[in-house]
C-alpha positions as CSV (number, residue, x, y, z in Angstrom):
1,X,-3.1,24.9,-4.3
2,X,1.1,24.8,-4.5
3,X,2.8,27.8,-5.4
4,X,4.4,27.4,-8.9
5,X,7.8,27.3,-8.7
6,X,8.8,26.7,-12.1
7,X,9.0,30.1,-14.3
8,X,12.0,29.2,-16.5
9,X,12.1,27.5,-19.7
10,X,12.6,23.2,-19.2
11,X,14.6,20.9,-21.4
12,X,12.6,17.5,-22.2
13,X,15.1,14.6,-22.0
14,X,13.2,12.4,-25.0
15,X,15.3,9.8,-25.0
16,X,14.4,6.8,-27.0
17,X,15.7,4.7,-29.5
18,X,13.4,3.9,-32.1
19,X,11.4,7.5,-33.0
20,X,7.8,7.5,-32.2
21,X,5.6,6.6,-35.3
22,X,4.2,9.7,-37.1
23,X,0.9,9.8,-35.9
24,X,2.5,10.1,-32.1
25,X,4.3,13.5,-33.1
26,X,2.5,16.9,-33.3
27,X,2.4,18.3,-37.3
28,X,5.3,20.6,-38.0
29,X,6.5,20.0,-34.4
30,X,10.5,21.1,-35.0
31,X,9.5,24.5,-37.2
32,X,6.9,25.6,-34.7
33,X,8.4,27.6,-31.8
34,X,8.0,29.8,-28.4
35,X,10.3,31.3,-26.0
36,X,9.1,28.5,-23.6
37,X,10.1,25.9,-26.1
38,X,11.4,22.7,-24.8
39,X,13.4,20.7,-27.3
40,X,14.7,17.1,-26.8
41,X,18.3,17.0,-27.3
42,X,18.2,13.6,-28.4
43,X,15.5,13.8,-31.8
44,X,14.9,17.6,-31.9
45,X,11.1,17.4,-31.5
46,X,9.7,20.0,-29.5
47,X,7.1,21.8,-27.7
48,X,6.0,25.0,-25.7
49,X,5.5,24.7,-21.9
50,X,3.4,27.4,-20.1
51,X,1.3,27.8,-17.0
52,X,-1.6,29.0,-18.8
53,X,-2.3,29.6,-22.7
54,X,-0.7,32.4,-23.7
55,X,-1.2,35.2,-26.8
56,X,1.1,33.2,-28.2
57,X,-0.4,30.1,-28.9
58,X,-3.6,32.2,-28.9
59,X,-2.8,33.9,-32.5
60,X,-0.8,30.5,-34.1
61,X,-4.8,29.1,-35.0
62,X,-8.3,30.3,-36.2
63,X,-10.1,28.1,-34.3
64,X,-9.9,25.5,-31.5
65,X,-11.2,22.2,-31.0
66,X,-12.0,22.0,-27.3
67,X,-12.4,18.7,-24.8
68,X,-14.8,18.5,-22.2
69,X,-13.8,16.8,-19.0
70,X,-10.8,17.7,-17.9
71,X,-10.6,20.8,-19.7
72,X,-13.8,22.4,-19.7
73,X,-15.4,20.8,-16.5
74,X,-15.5,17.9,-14.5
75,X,-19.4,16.9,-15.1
76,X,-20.4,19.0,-12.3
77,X,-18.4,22.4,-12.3
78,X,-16.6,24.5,-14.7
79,X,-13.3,24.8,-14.4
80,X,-11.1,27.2,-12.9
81,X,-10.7,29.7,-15.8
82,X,-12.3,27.6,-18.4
83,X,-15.7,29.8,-18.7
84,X,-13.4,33.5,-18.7
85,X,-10.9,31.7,-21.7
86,X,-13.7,30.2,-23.8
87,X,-15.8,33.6,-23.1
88,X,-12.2,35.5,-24.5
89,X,-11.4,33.1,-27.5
90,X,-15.4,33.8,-29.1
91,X,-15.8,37.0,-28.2
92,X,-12.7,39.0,-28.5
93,X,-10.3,37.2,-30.6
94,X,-13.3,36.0,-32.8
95,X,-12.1,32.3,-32.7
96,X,-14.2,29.5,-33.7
97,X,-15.0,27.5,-30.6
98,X,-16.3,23.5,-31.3
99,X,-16.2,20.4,-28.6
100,X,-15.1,17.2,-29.3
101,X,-16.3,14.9,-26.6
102,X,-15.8,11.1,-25.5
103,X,-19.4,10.9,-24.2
104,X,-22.1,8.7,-25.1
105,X,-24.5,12.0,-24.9
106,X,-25.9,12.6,-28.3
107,X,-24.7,16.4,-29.7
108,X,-27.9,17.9,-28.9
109,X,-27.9,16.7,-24.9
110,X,-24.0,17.8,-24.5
111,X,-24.7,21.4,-25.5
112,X,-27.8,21.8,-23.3
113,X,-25.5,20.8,-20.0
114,X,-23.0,24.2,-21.2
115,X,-25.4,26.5,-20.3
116,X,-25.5,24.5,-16.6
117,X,-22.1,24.8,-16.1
118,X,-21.5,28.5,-16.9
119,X,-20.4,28.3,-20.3
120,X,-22.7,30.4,-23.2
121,X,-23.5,27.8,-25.6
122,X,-23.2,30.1,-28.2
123,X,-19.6,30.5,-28.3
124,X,-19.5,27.1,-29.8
125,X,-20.0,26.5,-33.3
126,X,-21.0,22.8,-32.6
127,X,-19.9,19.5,-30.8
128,X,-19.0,16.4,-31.8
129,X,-19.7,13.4,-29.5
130,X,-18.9,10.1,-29.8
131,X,-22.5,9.4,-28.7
132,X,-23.7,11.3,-31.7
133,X,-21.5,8.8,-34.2
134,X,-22.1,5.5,-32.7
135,X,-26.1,6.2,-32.6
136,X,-26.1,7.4,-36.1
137,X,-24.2,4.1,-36.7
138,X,-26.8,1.9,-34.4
139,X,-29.7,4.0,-36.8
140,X,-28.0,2.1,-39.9
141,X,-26.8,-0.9,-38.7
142,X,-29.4,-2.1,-36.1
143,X,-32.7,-1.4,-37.2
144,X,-35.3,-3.3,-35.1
145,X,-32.9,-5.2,-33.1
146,X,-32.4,-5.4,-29.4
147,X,-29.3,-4.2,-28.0
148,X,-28.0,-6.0,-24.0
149,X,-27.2,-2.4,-22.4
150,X,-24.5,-1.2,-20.2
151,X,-25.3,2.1,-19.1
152,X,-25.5,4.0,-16.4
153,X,-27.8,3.3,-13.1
154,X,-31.4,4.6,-13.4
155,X,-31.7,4.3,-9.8
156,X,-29.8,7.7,-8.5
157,X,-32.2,10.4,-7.8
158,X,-30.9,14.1,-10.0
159,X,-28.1,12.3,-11.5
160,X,-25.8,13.8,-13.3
161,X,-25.4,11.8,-16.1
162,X,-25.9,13.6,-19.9
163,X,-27.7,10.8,-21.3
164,X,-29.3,8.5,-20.0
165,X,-30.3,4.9,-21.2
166,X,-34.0,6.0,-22.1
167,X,-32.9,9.0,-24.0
168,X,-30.1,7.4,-25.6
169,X,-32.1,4.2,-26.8
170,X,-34.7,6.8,-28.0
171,X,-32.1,8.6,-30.2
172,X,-31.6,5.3,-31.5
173,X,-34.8,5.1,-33.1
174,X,-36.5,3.4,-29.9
175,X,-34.0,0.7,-30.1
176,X,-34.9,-2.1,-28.2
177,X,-32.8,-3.1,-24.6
178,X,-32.3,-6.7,-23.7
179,X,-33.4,-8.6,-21.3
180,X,-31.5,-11.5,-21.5
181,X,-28.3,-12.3,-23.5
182,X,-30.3,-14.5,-25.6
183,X,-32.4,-12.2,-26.7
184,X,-29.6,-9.5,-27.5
185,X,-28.3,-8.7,-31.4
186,X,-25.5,-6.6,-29.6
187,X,-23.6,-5.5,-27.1
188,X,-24.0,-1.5,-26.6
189,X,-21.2,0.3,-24.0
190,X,-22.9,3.5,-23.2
191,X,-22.2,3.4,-19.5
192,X,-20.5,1.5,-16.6
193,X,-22.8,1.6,-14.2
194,X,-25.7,-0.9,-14.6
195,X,-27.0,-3.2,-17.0
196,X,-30.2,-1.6,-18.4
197,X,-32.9,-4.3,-19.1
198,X,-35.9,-2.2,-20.3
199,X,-38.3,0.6,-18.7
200,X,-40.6,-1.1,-15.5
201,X,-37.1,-4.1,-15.3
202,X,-35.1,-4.2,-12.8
203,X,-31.6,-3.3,-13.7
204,X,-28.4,-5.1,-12.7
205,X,-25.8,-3.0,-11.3
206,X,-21.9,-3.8,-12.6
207,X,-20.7,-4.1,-9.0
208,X,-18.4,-1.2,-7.8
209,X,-17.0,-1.0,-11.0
210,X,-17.5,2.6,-11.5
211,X,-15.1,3.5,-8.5
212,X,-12.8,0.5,-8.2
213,X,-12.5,-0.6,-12.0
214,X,-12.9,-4.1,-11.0
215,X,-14.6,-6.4,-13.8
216,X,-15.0,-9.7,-12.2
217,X,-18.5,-10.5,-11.4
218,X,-21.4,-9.2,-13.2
219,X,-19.5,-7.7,-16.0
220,X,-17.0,-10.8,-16.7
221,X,-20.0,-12.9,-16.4
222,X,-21.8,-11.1,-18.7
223,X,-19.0,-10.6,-21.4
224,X,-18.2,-14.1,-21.3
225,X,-21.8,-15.1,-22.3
226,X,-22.1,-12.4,-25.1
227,X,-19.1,-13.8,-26.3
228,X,-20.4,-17.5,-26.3
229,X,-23.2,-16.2,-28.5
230,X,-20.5,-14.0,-30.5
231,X,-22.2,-10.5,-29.8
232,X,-20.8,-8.1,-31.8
233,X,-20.0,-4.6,-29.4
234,X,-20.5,-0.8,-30.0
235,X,-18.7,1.3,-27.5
236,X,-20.2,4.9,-27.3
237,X,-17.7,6.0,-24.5
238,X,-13.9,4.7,-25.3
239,X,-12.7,7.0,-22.2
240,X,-11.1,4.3,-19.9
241,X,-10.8,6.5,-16.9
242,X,-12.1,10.0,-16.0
243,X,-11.1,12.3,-13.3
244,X,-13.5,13.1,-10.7
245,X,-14.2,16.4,-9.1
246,X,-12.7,15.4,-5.8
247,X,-10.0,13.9,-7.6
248,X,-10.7,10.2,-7.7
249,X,-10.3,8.5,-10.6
250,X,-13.7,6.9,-12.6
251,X,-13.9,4.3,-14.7
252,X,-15.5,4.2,-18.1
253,X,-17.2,1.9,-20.5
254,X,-14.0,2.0,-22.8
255,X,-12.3,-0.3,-20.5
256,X,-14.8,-3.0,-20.7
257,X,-14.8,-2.2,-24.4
258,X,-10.8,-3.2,-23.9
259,X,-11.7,-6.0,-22.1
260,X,-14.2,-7.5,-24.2
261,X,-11.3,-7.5,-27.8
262,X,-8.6,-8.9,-25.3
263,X,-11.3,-11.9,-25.0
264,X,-11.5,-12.4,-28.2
265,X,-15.0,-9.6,-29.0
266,X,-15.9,-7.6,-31.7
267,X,-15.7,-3.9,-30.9
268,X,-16.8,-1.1,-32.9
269,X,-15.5,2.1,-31.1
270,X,-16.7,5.4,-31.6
271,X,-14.7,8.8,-30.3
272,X,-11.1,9.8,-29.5
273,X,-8.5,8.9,-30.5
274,X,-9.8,7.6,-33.8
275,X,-9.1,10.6,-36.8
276,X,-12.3,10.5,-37.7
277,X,-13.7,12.3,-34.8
278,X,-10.9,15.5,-35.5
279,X,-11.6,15.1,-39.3
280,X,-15.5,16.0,-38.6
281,X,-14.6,18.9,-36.3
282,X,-12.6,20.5,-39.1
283,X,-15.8,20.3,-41.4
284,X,-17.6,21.9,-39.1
285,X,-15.3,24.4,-38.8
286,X,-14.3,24.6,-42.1
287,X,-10.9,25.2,-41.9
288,X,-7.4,23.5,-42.7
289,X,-6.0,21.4,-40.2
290,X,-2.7,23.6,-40.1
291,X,-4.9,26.6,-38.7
292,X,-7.3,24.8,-36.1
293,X,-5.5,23.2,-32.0
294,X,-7.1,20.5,-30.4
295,X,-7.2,21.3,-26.6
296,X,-7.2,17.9,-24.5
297,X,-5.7,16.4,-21.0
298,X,-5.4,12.6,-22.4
299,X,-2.4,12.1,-24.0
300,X,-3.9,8.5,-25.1
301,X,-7.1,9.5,-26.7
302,X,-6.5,13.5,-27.3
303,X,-3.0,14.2,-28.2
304,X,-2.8,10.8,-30.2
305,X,-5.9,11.8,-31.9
306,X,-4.7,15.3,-32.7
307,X,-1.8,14.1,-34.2
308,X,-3.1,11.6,-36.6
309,X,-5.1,13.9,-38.1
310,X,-2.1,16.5,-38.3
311,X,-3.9,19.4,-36.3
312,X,-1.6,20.8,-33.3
313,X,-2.5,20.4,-29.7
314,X,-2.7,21.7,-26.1
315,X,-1.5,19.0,-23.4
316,X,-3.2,19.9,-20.2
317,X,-1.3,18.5,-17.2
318,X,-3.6,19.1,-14.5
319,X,-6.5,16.7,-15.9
320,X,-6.3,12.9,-16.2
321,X,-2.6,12.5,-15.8
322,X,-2.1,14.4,-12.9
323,X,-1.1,11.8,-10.8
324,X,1.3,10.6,-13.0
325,X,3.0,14.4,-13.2
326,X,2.5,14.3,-9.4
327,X,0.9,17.8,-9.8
328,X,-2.1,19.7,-8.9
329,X,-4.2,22.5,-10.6
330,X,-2.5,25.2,-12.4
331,X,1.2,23.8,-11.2
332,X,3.1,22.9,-14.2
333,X,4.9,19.2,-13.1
334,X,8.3,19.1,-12.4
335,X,10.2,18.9,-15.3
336,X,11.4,15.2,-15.2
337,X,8.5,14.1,-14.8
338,X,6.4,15.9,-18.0
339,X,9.9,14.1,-19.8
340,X,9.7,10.7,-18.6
341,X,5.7,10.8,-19.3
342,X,6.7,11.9,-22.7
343,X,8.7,9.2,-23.5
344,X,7.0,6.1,-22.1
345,X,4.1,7.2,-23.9
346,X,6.1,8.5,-27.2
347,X,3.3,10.6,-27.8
348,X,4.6,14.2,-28.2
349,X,2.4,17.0,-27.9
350,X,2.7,20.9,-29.5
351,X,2.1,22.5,-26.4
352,X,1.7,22.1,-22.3
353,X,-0.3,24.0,-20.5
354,X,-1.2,23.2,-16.4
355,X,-4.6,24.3,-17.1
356,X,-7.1,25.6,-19.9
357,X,-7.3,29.4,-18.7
358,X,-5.6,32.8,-19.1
């Protein structure tokens, strides 16, 4: 790990012409303030940059909506920090604790993997999962029909993958995999690993696409088939990328979701950034938007969310955009570079944090 070397307050050079629409700015983003506030000199939005969360941002909200990878774990570990901050939010400042999560695992399955990772599953007051929407969806929409399966490869001994195609199908009311396109009602993105034909069937693995991203071969092949036959698509994952625990980059069934609309497809996506997602978190919580923060390292599909729905946000640097802040865990990026990510994107968060912890 580097040694910090940035203690004093930054200045975020937002420079842009036209002002990012509404739903890219945080709610109430000039009146809120810190003594680590950075304000743009050009448009006068701001937001607070520190290493970790701080008391400060701790006593703005009564509750906090919490993302999973990237800010809680990275499918296999907790986080550095991550169990001791959740732990302090529950128990001793008496916060309301609920994840929102781009996985296709239903609700129930995501909350049995917290107790795995370190984390007591009751400090949360539920999770949302974009697994849990689009099956309730699949439930009303595809009764009885059969549904050609992307998901995630059966084959890997202890794998682990939340939900797998078996379990997930099952939620679905025993909805029915494919084994041809011809016999499919829909496309169903729930994993990017392998295309899941049915218990006793071979499956058909999406080439490397998992590590490399590359769709040509099985999964242009297929896409251009289901498109022939105009297969209407549910994507239960609209992550594009995920970090990796050793740092390498993953790639997710949201891409090929992206894929199949820019050929032309019917998608139906379910999960972050759509408001939806945030508004169903603050039901559960049952509290205003102006009192609850999302907590998220995806400026795309977490702050963006966040935003249109008018709750306030947490920006953690050291998840999925890393790279792009050339930075490592719990190192806040050099300042130009948090500023120029900030502007290409014109999606402005409340806060920045390196990493969810103390």
């Amino acid at each position: 790990m580097g040694k910090q070397t940035q203690n004093s307050p930054q200045t975020a050079r937002l420079v842009t012409k036209t002002p990012p629409p509404i739903s890219c700015l945080p709610p109430a983003a000039i009146s809120r303030s810190s003594s680590t506030s950075v304000t743009s000199e050009s448009t006068g939005y701001s937001y607070s940059v520190d290493k970790a969360v701080t008391q400060d941002i701790i006593d703005k909200y009564d509750a906090f909506i919490l993302d999973q990878f990237g800010v809680l774990h990275n499918g296999a570990t907790a986080i550095e920090g991550a169990i001791e901050l959740v732990d302090h939010l529950a128990k001793k400042e008496n916060k309301k604790l609920i994840v929102l999560s781009n996985t296709s695992a239903p609700a129930h399955k995501a909350k049995n993997k917290l107790p795995k990772l370190g984390f007591d599953p009751n400090d949360f007051c539920g999770i949302v999962t974009s697994g849990e929407e689009a099956a309730h969806y699949i439930r009303e929409t595809y009764n009885g029909k059969k549904a050609l399966v992307f998901s995630w490869d059966t084959s890997i001994p202890n794998s682990p993958r939340t939900a797998t195609p078996q379990a997930f199908l099952e939620y679905c009311d025993n909805l029915q995999a494919a084994e041809s396109v011809e016999e499919a009602d829909f496309l169903l993105l729930q994993g990017s690993e392998a295309w899941y034909r049915g218990e006793n069937k071979d499956q058909v693995l999406l080439d490397n696409f998992v590590n490399d991203g590359n769709t040509d071969g099985v999964i242009k092949s297929v896409l251009e088939e289901c498109l022939k036959r105009g297969l209407p698509c549910v994507s239960a994952n609209p992550d594009v990328i995920v970090q990796n625990k050793d740092g390498s980059l993953g790639y997710m069934p949201g891409k090929i979701g992206l894929l199949y609309k820019e050929m032309g497809g019917d998608v139906r996506v379910f999960g972050k950034p759509e408001k939806e997602h945030f508004l169903a978190c603050l039901r559960t919580l049952g509290l205003p938007a102006d009192r609850v923060c999302h907590v998220g390292d995806s400026l795309h599909h977490d702050i963006l969310g966040a935003n249109s729905a008018s709750v306030a946000n947490i920006f953690v640097t050291s998840g999925i955009h890393r790279n792009d802040l050339k930075t490592e865990f719990g190192v806040l990026p050099p300042k130009e570079d948090l500023d120029d990510l900030v502007e290409k994107e014109g999606i402005v968060p409340t806060h920045v944090v390196s990493a969810f912890r103390l």
